[in-house]
C-alpha positions in Angstrom: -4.3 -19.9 6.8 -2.9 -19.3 10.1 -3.6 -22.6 11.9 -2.7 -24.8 8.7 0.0 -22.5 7.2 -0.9 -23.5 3.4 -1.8 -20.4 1.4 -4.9 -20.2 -1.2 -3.8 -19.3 -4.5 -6.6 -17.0 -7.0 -5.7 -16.5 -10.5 -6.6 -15.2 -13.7 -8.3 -17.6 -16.0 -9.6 -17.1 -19.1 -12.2 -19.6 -19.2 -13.7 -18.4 -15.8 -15.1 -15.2 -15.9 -15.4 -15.3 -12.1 -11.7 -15.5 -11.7 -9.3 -13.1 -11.0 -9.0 -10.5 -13.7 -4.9 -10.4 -14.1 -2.4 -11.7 -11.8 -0.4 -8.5 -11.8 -1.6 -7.1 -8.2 -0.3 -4.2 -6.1 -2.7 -4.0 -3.8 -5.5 -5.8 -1.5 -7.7 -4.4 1.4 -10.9 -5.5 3.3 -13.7 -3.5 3.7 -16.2 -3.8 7.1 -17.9 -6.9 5.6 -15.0 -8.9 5.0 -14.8 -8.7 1.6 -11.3 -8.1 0.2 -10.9 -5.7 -2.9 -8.2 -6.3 -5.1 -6.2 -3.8 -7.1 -5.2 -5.3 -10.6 -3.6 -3.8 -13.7 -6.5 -4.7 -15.5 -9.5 -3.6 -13.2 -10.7 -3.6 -9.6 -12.1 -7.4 -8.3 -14.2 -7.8 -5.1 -13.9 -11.1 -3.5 -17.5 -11.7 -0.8 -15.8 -14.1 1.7 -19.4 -14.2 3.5 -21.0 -15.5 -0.1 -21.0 -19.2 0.2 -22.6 -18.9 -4.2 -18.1 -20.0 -5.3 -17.6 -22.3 -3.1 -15.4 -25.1 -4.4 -15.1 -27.9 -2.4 -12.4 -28.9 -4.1 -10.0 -26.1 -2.6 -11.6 -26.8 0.9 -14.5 -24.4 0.1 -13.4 -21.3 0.0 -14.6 -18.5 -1.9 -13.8 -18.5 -5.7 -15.5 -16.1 -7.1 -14.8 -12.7 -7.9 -17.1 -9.5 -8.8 -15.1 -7.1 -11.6 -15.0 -3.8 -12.2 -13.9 -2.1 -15.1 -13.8 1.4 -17.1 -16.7 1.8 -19.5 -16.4 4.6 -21.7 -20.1 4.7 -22.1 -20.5 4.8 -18.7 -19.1 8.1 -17.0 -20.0 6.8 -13.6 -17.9 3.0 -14.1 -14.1 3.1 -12.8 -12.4 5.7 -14.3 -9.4 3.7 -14.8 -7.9 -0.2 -15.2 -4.6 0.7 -14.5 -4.8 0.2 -10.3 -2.2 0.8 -7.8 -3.6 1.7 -4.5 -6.6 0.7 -2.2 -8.1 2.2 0.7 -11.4 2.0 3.1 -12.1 4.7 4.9 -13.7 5.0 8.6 -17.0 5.3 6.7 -16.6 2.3 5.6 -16.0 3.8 2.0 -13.7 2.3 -0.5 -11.0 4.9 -2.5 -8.9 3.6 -5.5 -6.0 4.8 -6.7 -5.0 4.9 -10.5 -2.0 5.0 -13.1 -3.3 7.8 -15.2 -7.1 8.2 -14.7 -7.2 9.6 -11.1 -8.9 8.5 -7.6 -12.0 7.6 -7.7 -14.5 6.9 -5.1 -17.1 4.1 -4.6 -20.3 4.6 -3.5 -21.4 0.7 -2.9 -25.3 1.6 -2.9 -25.4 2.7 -6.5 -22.6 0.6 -7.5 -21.3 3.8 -9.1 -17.7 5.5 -8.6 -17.2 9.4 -8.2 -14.1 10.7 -10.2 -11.6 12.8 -9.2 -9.3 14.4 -11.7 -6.5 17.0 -11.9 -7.8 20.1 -13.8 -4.3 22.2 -14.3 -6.5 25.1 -14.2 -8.3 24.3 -10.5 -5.8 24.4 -7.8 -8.0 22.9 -5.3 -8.3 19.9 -7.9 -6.1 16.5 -7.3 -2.6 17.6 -7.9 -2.3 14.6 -10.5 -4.0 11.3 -12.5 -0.6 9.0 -11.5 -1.6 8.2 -7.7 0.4 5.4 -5.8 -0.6 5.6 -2.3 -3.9 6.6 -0.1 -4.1 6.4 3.5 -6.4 7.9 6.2 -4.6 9.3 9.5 -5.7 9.1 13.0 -7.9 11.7 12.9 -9.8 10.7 9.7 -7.7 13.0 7.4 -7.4 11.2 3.8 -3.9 12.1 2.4 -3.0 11.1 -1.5 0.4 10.2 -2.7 1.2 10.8 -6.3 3.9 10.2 -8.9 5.8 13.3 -9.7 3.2 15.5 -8.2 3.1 15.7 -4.5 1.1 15.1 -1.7 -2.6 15.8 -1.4 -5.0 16.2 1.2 -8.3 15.9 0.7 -10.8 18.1 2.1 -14.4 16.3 2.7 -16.1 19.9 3.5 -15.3 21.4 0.1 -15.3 18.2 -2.1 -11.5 19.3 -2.9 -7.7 18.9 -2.2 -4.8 20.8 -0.6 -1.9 20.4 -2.4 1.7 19.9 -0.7 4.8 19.8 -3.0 8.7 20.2 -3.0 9.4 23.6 -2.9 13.6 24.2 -3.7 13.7 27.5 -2.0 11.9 26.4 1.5 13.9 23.8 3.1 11.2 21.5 5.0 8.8 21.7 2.1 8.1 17.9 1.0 11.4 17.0 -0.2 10.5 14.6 -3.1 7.4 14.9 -4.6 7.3 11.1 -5.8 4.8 9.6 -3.3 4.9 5.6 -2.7 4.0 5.7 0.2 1.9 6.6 3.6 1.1 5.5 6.3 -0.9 7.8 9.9 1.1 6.2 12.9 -1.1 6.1 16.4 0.0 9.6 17.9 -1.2 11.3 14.4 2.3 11.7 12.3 1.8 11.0 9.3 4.9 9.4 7.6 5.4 9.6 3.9 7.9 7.4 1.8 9.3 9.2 -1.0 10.9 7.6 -4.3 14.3 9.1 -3.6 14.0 11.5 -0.8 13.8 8.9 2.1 10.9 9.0 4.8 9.1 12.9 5.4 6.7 13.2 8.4 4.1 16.0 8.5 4.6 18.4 11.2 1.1 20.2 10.9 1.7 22.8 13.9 4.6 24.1 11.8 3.3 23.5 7.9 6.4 21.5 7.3 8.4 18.1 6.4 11.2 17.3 8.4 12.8 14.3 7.2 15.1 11.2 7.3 18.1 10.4 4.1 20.5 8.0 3.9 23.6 10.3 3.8 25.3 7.4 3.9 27.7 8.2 6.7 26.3 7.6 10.0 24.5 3.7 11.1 22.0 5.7 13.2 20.3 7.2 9.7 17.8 5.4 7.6 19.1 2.7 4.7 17.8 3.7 1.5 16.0 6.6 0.2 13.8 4.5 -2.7 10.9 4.1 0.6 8.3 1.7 -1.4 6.4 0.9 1.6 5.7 1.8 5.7 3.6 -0.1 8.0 3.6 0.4 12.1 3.5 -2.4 14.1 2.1 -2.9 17.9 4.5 -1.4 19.5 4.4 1.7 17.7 7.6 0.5 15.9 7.8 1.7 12.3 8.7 -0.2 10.0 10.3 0.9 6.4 10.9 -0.7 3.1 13.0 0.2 0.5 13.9 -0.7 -2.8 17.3 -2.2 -2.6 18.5 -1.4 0.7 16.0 -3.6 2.4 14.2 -2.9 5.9 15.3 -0.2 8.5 12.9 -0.5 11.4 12.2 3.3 13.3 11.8 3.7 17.0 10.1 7.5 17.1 10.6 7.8 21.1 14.3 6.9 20.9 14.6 8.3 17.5 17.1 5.2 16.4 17.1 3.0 13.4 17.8 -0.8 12.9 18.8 -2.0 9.5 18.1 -5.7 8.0 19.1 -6.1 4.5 19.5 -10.4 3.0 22.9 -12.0 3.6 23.4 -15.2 1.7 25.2 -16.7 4.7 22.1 -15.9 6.9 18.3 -18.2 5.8 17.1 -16.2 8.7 17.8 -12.6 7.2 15.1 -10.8 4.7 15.2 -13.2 1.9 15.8 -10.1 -0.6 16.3 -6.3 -0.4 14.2 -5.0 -2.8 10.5 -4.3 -0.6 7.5 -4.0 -2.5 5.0 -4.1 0.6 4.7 -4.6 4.2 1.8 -4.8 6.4 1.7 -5.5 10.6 -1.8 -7.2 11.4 -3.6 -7.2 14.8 -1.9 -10.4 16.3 1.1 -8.4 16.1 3.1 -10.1 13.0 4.7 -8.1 10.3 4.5 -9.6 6.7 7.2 -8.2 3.8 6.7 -8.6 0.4 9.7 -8.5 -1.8 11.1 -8.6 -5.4 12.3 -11.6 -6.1 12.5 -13.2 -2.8 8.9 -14.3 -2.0 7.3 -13.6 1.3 8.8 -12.7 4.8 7.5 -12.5 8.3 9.0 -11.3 11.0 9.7 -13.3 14.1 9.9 -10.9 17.1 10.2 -13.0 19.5 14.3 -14.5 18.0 14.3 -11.2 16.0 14.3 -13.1 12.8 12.3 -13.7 9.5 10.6 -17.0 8.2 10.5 -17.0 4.3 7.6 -18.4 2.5 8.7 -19.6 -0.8 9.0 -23.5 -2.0 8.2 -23.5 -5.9 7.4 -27.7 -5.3 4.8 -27.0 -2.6 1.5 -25.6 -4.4 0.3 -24.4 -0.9 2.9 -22.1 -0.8 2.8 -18.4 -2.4 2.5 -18.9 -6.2 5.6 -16.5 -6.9 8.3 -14.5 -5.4 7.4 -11.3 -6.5 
């Protein structure tokens, strides 16, 4: 809560039925009604904040209860998978999900039914794999989906199907790592792609191709890192990149320059840790990090600093550091 700064904590609890399904999360998004979907390990959880039916007056009525969705074998048209990693809403308003091991699905909310979407070895046009860790929808309503081990995909709403992009050894601005964390469609149309060890591609679609950014590490001017877990742009069109273990390096694309933060002990105003898990810039202009191990960060623009949240006495406070 903005105005009180005290953060609402939902967990799992066995008792409750309502609650949370596991605390494990990697991902949250709200759809055009304001409800906020959450990506577990076990299951997908919808949380109504206009239904008033959970309040708790005891946490200052807010909205305790949550809907779950899970994989029913007997069911073909339930969630194809638990296992969740990645969440998206689309300009239609419709909400993707993104598996570990049983593929993307999609959710049609008026027959509370989900459309699969596997990889078929034998379909090329099929999604290139069932491992997917990132979904994102560029500027000009393109879905792209990020996979582990298998590329990029984009999907293609005419003909139900996907066009495959993968790294190619003999072309040299072919994706250049094919392990997918992350994407994110900036405001001009780029879209950017964090790689699990091939630093940051962008998609230059006149040409076909992937020029990209690695840490060489040899000159300050390149990115830090080439682990990129998560990208988010901010208002200014900055972009901003996480990795894991070499912390944040923040892109101007107009003057094509980097600036690095990483977590100095000496420093309570640096990135409280280098590992980045997430990042996300919202509309009043703030950019929030999540980390491993060091709780949450957001950025102070104005003094070009971070403020941590993380006081394991204070239950207002985030309920871990991870």
């Amino acid at each position: 809560d903005p105005e009180t700064r005290r953060f609402t904590r939902y967990r799992y609890d066995p008792a409750v039925p309502q609650s949370l399904s596991n605390n494990t999360v990697w991902s949250v998004c709200e759809d055009r009604r304001g409800s906020l979907w959450v990506a577990t390990v076990t299951g997908l959880c919808r949380l109504a904040i206009g239904d008033t039916t959970g309040l708790n007056p005891k946490s200052g009525n807010v909205p305790q209860w949550f809907t779950r969705y899970y994989h029913d074998p007997a069911n073909p048209a339930s969630l194809g998978g638990n296992n969740i990693r990645s969440l998206h809403v689309d300009h239609r308003g419709r909400l993707w999900v993104g598996t570990l091991g049983s593929g993307l699905d999609r959710f049609d909310e008026k027959t509370n039914s989900f459309r699969h979407y596997r990889s078929n070895p034998k379909n090329p046009r099929s999604i290139s794999s069932d491992l997917i860790l990132s979904i994102c929808e560029d500027s000009g309503g393109n879905l792209w989906v990020g996979t582990w081990g298998a590329g990029l995909n984009l999907y293609n709403p005419a003909t139900d199907d996907f066009t495959v992009f993968r790294h190619d050894p003999t072309t040299p601005l072919s994706l250049n790592n094919d392990i997918v964390c992350s994407i994110v469609g900036d405001r001009t149309g780029v879209v950017w792609i964090g790689t699990g060890a091939g630093g940051v591609n962008w998609y230059d679609r006149k040409r076909t191709r992937f020029p990209h950014f690695r840490d060489d590490q040899g000159s300050p001017d390149d990115i830090e890192g080439n682990d990129v877990w998560a990208i988010t742009e901010d208002g200014s069109g900055q972009l901003w990149i996480g990795t894991y273990g070499k912390g944040v390096s923040k892109f101007d694309p107009g003057k094509g320059r980097f600036v690095h933060y990483k977590h100095s002990i000496a420093n309570p105003y640096s990135i409280s840790h280098n590992n980045i898990l997430s990042m996300c810039a919202t509309r009043s202009g703030n950019v929030w990090i999540g980390t491993e191990g060091g709780g949450l960060n957001r950025y102070d623009r104005m003094r070009d600093r971070f403020i941590r949240y993380r006081d394991p006495k204070n239950p207002r406070s985030p309920a871990r550091d991870d």
